[in-house]
N, CA, C and O of each residue as an XYZ file, in Angstrom:
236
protein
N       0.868     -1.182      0.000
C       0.000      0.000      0.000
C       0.902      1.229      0.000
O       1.735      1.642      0.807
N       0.470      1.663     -1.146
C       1.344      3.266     -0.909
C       0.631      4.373      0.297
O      -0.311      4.283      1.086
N       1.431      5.216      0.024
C       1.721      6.362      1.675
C       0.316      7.537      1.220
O      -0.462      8.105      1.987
N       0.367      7.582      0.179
C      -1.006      7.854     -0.491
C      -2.334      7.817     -0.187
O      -3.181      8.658      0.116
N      -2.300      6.256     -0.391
C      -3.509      5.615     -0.240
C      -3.398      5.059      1.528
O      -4.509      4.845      2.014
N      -2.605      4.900      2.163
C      -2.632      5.041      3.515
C      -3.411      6.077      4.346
O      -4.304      5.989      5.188
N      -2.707      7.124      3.768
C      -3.067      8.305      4.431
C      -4.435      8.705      4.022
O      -4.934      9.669      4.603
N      -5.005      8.183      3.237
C      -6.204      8.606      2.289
C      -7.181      7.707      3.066
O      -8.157      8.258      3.574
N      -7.002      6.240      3.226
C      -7.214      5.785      4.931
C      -7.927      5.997      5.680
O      -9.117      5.689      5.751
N      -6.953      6.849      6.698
C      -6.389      6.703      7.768
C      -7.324      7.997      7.723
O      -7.930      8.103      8.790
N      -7.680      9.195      6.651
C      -8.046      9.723      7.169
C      -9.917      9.826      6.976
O     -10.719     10.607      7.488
N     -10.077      8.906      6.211
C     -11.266      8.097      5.847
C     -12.149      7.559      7.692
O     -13.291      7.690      8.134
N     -11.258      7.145      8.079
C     -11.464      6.387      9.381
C     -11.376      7.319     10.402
O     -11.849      7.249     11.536
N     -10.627      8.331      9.811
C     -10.732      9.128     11.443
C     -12.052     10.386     11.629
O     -12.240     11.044     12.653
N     -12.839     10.476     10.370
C     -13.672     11.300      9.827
C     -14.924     10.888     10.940
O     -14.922      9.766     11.446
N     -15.723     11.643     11.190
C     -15.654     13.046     11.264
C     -15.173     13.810     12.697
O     -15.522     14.936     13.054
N     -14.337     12.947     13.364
C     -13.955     13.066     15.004
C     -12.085     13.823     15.018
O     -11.377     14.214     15.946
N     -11.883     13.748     13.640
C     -10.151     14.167     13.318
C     -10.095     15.036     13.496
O     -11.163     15.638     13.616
N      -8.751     15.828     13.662
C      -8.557     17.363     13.578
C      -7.421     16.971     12.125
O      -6.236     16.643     12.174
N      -8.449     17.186     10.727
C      -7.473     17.143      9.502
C      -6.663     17.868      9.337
O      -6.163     17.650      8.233
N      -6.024     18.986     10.025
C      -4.579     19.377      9.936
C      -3.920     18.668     10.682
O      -2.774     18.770     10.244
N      -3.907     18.071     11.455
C      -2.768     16.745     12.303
C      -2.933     16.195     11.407
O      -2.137     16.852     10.736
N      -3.317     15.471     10.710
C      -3.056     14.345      9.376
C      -2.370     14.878      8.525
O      -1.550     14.199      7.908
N      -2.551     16.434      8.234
C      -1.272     16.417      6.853
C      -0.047     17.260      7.500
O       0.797     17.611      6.676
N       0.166     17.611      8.748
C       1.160     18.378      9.257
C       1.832     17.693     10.270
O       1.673     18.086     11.426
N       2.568     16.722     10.037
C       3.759     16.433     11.003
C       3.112     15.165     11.255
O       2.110     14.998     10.559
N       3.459     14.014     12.226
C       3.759     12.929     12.946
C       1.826     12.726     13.184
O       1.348     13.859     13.124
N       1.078     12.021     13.340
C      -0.227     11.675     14.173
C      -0.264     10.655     14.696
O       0.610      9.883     14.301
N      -0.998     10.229     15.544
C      -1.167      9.153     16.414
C      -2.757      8.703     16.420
O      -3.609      9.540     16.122
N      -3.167      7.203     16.807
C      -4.453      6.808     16.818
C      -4.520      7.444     18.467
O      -3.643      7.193     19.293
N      -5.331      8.021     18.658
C      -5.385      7.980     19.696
C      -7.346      8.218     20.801
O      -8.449      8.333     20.267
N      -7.113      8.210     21.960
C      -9.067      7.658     21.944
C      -9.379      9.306     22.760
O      -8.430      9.893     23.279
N     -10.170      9.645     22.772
C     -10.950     10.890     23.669
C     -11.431     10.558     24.496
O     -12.290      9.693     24.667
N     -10.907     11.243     25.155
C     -11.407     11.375     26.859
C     -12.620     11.524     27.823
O     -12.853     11.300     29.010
N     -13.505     12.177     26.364
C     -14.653     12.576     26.779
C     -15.975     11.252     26.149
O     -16.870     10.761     26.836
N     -15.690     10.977     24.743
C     -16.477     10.461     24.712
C     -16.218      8.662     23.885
O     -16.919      7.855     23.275
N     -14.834      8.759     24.339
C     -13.879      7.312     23.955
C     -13.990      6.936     22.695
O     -14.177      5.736     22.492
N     -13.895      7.958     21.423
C     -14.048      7.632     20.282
C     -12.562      7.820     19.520
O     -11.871      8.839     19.523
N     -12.303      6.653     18.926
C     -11.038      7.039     18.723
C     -10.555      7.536     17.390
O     -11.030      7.311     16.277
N      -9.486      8.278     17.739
C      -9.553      9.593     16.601
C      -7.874      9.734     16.207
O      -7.014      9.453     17.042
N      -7.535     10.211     14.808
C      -6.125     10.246     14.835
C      -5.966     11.829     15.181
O      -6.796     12.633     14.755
N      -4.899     12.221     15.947
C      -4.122     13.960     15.400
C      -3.077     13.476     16.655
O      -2.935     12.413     17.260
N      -2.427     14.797     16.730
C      -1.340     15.219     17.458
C      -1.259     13.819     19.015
O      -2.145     13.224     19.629
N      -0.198     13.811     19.076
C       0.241     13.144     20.337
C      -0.210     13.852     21.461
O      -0.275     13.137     22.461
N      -0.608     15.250     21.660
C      -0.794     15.597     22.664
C      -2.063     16.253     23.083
O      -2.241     17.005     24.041
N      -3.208     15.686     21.883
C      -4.711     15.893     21.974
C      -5.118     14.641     22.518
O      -5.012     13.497     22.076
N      -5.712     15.193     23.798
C      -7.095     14.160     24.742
C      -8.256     14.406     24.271
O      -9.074     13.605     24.723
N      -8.710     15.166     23.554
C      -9.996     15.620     23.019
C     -10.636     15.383     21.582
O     -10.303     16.073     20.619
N     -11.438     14.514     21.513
C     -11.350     14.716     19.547
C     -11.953     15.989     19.176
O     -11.761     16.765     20.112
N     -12.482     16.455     18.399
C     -12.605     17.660     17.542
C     -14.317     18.034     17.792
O     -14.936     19.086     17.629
N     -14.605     17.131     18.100
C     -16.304     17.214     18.832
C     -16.840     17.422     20.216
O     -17.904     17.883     20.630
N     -15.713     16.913     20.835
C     -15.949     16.799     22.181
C     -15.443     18.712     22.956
O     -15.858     19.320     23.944
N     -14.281     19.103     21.749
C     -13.229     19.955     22.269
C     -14.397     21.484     22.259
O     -14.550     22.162     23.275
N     -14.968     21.732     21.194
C     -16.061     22.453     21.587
C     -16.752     22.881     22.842
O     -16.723     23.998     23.360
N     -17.475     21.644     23.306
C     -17.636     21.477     24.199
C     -17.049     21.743     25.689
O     -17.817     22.224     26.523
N     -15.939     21.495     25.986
C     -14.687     22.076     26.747
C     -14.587     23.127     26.534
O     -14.376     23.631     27.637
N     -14.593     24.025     25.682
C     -13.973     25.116     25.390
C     -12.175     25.128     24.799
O     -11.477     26.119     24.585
N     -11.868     23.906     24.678
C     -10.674     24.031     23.984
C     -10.186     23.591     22.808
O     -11.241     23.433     22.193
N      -9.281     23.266     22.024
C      -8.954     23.198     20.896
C      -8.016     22.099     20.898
O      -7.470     21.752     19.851
């Protein structure tokens, strides 16, 4: 499988809970949310997926 179609994926699967700039900017990780245990790819150092973070008030 090319890096392409990986990433094309990866970000298929992480829809609609991703933060799609962690997928095309640097390093991402699978990782699960804190709030509502759905697991989501971006940054190593997001506890929040992109739905939940609203909510919080953070980003």
């Amino acid at each position: 499988m090319n890096s392409d179609l990986a990433r094309a994926e990866d970000i298929a699967a992480g829809m609609p809970r991703d933060y799609r700039a962690d997928v095309h900017v640097g390093p991402y990780v699978r990782t699960v949310c804190v709030e509502c245990r759905h697991v989501f790819m971006g940054r190593v150092y997001r506890t929040v997926c992109a739905l939940c973070a609203p909510k919080k008030g953070t980003s």
